[in-house]
Backbone bond lengths (Angstrom), bond angles and torsions (degrees), N, CA, C in turn:
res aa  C-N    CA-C-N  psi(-1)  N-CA   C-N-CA  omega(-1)  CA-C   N-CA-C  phi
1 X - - - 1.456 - - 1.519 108.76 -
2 X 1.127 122.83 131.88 1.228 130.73 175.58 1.661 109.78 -77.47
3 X 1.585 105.22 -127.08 1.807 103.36 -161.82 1.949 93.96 -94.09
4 X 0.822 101.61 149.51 1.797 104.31 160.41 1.989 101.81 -120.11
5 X 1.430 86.07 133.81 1.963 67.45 162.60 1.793 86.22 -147.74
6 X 1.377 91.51 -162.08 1.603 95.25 -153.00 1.903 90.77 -136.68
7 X 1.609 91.72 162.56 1.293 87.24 -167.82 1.524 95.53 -171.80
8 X 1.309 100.01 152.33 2.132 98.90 174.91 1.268 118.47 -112.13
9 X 1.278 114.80 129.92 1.434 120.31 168.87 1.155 107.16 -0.51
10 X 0.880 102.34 -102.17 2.057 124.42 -163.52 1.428 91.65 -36.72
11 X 1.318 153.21 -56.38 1.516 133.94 165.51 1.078 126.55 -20.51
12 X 1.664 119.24 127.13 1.260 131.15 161.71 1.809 117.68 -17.61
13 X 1.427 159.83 112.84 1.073 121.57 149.24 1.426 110.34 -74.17
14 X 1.980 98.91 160.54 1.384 113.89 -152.40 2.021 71.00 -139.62
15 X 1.618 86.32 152.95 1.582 124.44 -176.29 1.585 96.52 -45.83
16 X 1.401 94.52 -52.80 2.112 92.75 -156.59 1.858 95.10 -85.92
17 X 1.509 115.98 39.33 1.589 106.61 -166.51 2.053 94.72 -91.61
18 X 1.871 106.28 -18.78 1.380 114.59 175.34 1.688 104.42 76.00
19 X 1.324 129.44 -131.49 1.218 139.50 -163.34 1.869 88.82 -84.10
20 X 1.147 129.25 129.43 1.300 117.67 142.25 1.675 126.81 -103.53
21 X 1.350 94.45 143.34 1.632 96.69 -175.36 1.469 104.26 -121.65
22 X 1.070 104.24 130.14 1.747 99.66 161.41 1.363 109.27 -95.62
23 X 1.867 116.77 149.22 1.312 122.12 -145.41 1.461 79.95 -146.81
24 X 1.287 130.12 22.38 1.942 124.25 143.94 0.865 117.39 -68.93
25 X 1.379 114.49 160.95 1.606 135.18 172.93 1.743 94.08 -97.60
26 X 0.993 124.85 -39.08 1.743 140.20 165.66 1.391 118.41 -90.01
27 X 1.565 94.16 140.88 1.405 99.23 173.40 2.144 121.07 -67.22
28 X 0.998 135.12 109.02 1.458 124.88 -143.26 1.403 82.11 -63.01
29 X 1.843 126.63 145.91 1.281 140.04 -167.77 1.770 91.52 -91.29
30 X 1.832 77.35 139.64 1.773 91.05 166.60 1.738 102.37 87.83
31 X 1.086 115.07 -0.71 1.904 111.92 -170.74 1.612 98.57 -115.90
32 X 1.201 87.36 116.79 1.195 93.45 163.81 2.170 131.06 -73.97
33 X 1.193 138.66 168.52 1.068 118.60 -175.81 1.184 122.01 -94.87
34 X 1.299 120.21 -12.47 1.626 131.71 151.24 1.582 103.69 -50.01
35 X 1.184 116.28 -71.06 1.586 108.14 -178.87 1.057 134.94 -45.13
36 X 1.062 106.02 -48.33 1.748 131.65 168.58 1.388 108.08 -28.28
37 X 1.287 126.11 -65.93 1.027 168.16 166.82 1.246 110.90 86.30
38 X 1.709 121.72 41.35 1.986 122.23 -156.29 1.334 80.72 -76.59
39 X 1.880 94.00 156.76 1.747 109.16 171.13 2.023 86.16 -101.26
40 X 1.663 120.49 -30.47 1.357 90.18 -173.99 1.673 92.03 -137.82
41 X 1.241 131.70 165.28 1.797 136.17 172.34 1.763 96.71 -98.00
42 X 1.046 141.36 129.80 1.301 138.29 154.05 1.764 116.82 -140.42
43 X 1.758 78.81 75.43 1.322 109.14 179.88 1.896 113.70 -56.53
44 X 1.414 105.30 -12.87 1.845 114.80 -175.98 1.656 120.18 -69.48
45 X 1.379 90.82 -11.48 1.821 102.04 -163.00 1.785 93.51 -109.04
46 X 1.202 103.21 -16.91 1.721 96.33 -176.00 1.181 115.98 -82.33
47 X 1.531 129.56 145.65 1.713 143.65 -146.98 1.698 74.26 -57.58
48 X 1.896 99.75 153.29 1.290 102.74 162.92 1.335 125.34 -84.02
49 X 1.452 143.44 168.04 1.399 139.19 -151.42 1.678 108.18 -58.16
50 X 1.538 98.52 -46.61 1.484 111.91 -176.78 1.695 100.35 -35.13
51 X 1.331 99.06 -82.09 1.830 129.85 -174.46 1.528 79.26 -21.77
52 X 1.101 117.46 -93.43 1.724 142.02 -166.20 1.628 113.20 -14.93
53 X 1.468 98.06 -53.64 1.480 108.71 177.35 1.933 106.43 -69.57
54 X 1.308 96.74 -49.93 1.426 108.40 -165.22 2.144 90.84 -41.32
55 X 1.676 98.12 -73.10 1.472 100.41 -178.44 1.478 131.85 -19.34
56 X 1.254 81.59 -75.76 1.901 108.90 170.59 1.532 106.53 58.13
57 X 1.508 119.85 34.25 1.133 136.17 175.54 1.582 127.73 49.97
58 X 1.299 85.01 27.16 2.010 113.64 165.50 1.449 112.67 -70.42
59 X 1.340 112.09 61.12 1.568 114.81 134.91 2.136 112.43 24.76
60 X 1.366 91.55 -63.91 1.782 99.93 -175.01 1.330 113.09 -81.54
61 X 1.639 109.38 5.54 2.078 94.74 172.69 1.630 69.20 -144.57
62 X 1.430 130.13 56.72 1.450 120.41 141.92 1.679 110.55 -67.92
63 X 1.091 134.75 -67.01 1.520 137.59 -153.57 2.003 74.97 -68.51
64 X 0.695 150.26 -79.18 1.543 135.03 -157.92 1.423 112.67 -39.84
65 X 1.552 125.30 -52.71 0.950 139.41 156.52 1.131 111.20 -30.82
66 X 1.537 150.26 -76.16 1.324 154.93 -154.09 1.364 97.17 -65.02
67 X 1.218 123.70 -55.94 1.752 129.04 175.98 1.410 100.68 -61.20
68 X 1.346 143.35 -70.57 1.261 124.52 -168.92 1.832 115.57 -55.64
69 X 1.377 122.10 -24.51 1.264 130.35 -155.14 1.893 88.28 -81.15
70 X 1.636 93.98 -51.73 1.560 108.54 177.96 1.488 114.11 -45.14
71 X 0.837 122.72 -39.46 1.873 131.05 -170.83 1.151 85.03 -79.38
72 X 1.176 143.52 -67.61 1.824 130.45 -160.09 1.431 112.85 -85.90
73 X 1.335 118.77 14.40 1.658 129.53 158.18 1.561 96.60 -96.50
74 X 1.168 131.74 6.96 1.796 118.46 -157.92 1.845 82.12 -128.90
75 X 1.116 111.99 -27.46 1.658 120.62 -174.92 1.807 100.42 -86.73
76 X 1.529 107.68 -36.45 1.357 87.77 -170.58 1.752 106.69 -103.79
77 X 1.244 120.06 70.96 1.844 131.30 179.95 1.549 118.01 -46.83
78 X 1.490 108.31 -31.05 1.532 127.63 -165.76 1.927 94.52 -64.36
79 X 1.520 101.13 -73.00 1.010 117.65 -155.23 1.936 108.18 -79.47
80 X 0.946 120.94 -22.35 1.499 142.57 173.17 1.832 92.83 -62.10
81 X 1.555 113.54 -81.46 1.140 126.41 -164.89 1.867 99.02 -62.67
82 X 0.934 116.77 -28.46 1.741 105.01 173.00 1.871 118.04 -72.90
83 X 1.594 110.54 -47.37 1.571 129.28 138.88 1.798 104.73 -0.74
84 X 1.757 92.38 -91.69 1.214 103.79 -171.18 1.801 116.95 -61.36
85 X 1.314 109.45 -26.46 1.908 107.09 175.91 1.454 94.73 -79.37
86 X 1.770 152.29 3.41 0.711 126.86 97.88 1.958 169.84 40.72
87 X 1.559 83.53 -97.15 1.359 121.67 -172.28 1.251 108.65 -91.09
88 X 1.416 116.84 -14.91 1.437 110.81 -166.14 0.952 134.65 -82.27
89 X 1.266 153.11 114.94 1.721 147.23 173.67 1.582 99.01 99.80
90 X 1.424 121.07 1.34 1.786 116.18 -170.36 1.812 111.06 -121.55
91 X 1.282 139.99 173.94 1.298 124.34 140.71 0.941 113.78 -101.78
92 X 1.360 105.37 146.38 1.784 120.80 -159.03 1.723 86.36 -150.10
93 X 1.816 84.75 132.74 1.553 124.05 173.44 1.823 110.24 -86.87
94 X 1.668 115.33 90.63 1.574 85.08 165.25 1.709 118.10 -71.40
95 X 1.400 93.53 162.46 1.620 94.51 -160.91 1.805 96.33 -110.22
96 X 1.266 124.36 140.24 1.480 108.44 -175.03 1.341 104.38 -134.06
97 X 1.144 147.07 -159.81 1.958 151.99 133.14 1.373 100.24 -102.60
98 X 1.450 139.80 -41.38 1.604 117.56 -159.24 1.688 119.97 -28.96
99 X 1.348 105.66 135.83 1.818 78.45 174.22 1.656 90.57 -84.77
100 X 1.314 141.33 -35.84 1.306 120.39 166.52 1.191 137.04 -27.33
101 X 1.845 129.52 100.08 1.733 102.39 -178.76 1.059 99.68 -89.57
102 X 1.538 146.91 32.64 1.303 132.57 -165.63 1.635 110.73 -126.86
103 X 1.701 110.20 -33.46 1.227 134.17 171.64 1.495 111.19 -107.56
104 X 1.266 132.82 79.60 1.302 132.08 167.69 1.490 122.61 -139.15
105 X 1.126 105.92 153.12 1.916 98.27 -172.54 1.671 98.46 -71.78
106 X 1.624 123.39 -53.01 1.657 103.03 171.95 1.873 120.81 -36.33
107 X 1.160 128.93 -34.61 1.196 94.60 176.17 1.864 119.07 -100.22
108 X 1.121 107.45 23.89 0.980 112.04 -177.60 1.917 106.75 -102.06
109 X 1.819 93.66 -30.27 1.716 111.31 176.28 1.707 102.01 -81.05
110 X 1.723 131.33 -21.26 1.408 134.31 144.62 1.571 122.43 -41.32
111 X 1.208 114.41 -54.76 1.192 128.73 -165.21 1.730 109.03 -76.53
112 X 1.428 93.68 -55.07 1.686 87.70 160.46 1.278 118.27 -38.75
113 X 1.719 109.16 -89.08 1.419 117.74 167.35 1.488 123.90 22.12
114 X 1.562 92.66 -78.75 1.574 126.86 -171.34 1.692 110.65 -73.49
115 X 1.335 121.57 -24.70 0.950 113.54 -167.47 1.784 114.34 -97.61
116 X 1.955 96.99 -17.21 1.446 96.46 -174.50 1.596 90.53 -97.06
117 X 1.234 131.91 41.04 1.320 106.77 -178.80 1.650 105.84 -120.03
118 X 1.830 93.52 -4.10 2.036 109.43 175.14 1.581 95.85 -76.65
């Protein structure tokens, strides 16, 4: 796997952004798909609705979040391992909406990524 980096919807895409993926379960509201500019949607890898709601971008059940999000990246192999054939040999932008860059399931679906590939 080459570089992953991360990036939000509503951001400009830029030349060196490589493959972009969007990594919602939702289409991010108000974006159009010209703007967007995703090359693919792989809505299969994003927390399921439950998780999503449960979160609700509370900062104070982040580390719970990352572990629960983590267990249903380990349940879903199909769509993870297609993700990563992907990712491979290119740089690729995941694409997200959180306005959080600090609390979001993309960098937590990065970190995986990166971590099952040692």
């Amino acid at each position: 796997m080459a570089e992953i980096r991360l990036k939000r919807a509503y951001e400009e895409p830029a030349s060196d952004d490589g493959l972009r993926i969007l990594v919602e379960r939702l289409w991010p509201r108000g974006l159009t798909r010209e703007r967007a500019g995703v090359d693919h949607w792989v809505k299969e890898v994003a927390p399921s609705t439950e998780l999503r709601r449960w979160f609700n971008h509370d900062p104070a059940r982040w580390g719970e979040f990352q572990k629960r999000y983590r267990a249903e990246l380990r349940q879903n192999k199909d769509a993870v391992e297609e993700l990563r054939q992907r990712c491979r040999g290119q740089t690729v932008t995941l694409v997200y909406a959180a306005r959080d860059e600090m609390h979001n399931a993309a960098l937590v679906l990065k970190n995986y990524l990166e971590e099952s590939e040692h």
